[in-house]
ZAMARGU-4260 file (C-alpha; in steps of 0.2 Angstrom, whole numbers, plus 5000, padded with zeros to 4 digits):
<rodrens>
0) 4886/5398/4611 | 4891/5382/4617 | 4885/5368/4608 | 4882/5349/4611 | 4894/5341/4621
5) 4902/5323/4618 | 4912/5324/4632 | 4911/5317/4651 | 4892/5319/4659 | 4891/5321/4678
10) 4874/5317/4682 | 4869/5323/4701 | 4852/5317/4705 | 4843/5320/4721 | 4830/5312/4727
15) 4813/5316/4735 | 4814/5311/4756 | 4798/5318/4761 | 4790/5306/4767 | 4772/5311/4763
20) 4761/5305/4750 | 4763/5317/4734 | 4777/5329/4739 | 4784/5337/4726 | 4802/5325/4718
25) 4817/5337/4721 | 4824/5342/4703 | 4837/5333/4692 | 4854/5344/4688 | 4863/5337/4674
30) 4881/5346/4670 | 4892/5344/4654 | 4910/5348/4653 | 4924/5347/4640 | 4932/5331/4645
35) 4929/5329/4663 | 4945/5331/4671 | 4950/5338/4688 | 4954/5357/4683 | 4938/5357/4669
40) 4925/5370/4666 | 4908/5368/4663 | 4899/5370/4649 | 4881/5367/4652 | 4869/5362/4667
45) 4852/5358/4664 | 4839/5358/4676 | 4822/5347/4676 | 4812/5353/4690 | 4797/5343/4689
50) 4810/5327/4685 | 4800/5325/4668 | 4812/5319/4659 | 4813/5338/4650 | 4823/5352/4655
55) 4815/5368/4660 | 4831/5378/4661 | 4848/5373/4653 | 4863/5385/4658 | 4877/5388/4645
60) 4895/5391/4651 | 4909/5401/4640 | 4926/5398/4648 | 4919/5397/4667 | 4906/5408/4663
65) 4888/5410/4662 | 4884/5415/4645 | 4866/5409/4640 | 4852/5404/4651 | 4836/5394/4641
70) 4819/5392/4648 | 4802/5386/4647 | 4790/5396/4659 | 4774/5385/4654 | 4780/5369/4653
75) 4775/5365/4637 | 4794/5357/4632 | 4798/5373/4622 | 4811/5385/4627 | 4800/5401/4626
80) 4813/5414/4634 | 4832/5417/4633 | 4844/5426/4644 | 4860/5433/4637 | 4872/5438/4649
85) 4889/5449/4651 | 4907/5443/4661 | 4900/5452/4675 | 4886/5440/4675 | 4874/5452/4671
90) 4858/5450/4659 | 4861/5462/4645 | 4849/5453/4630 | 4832/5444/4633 | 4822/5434/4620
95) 4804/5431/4625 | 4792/5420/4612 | 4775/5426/4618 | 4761/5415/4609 | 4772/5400/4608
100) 4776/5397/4591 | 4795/5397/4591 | 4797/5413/4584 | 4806/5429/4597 | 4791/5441/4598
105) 4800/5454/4608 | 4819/5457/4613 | 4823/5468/4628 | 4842/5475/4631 | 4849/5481/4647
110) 4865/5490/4651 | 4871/5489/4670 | 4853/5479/4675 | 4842/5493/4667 | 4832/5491/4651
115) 4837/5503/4638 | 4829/5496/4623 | 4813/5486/4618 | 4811/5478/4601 | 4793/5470/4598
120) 4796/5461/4583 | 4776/5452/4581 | 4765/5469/4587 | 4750/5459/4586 | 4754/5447/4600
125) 4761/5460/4610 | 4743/5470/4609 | 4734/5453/4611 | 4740/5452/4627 | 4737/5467/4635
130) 4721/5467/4647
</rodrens>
């Protein structure tokens, strides 16, 4: 996975022109390459929605390509689900933390878009869920 970058930030802010009273702000997209030149990859875009100041989704790259995607579903400024995905850009591993404690309760695998395996790691929130 790619880690902190140190190098060039391009921020690309957009702001809200509605002209109503409380309409929504449009989101903040921050991306991160290696050094910022012309011909550069990226490595990471993070995306705060409600412009809180906190990402909800951050998007890692691996040579040009989307490898990881991290986000937080409930807005509580943790990252409760993880997408791993193939060259194809195809999901093929995600990571879901159910109750919110920062611990994967359940691990779902695909293979051409399709689930082929489910792993619930914490049983108890997984049954504590159900209707």
């Amino acid at each position: 996975m790619v880690g902190p970058t140190a190098g060039w930030r391009i921020a690309a802010r957009r702001a809200a022109r509605s002209g109503r009273r409380g309409a929504p702000a449009s989101p903040t997209f921050t991306w991160s390459t290696q050094d910022g030149g012309p011909n550069d990859l990226p490595q990471r875009l993070e995306v705060d929605a409600d412009r809180d100041g906190l990402a909800e989704r951050i998007f890692e790259y691996e040579q040009g390509q989307l490898a990881v995607e991290h986000r937080d579903t409930n807005g509580d400024g943790q990252y409760d689900r993880v997408d791993f995905f193939d060259l194809a850009g195809r999901v093929v591993r995600s990571d879901e933390d159910l109750d919110r404690d920062g611990a994967i309760d359940v691990s779902t695998y695909y293979r051409a878009g399709r689930i082929v395996r489910r792993e619930i790691l914490n049983p108890d929130v997984v049954l504590a869920r159900r209707p």
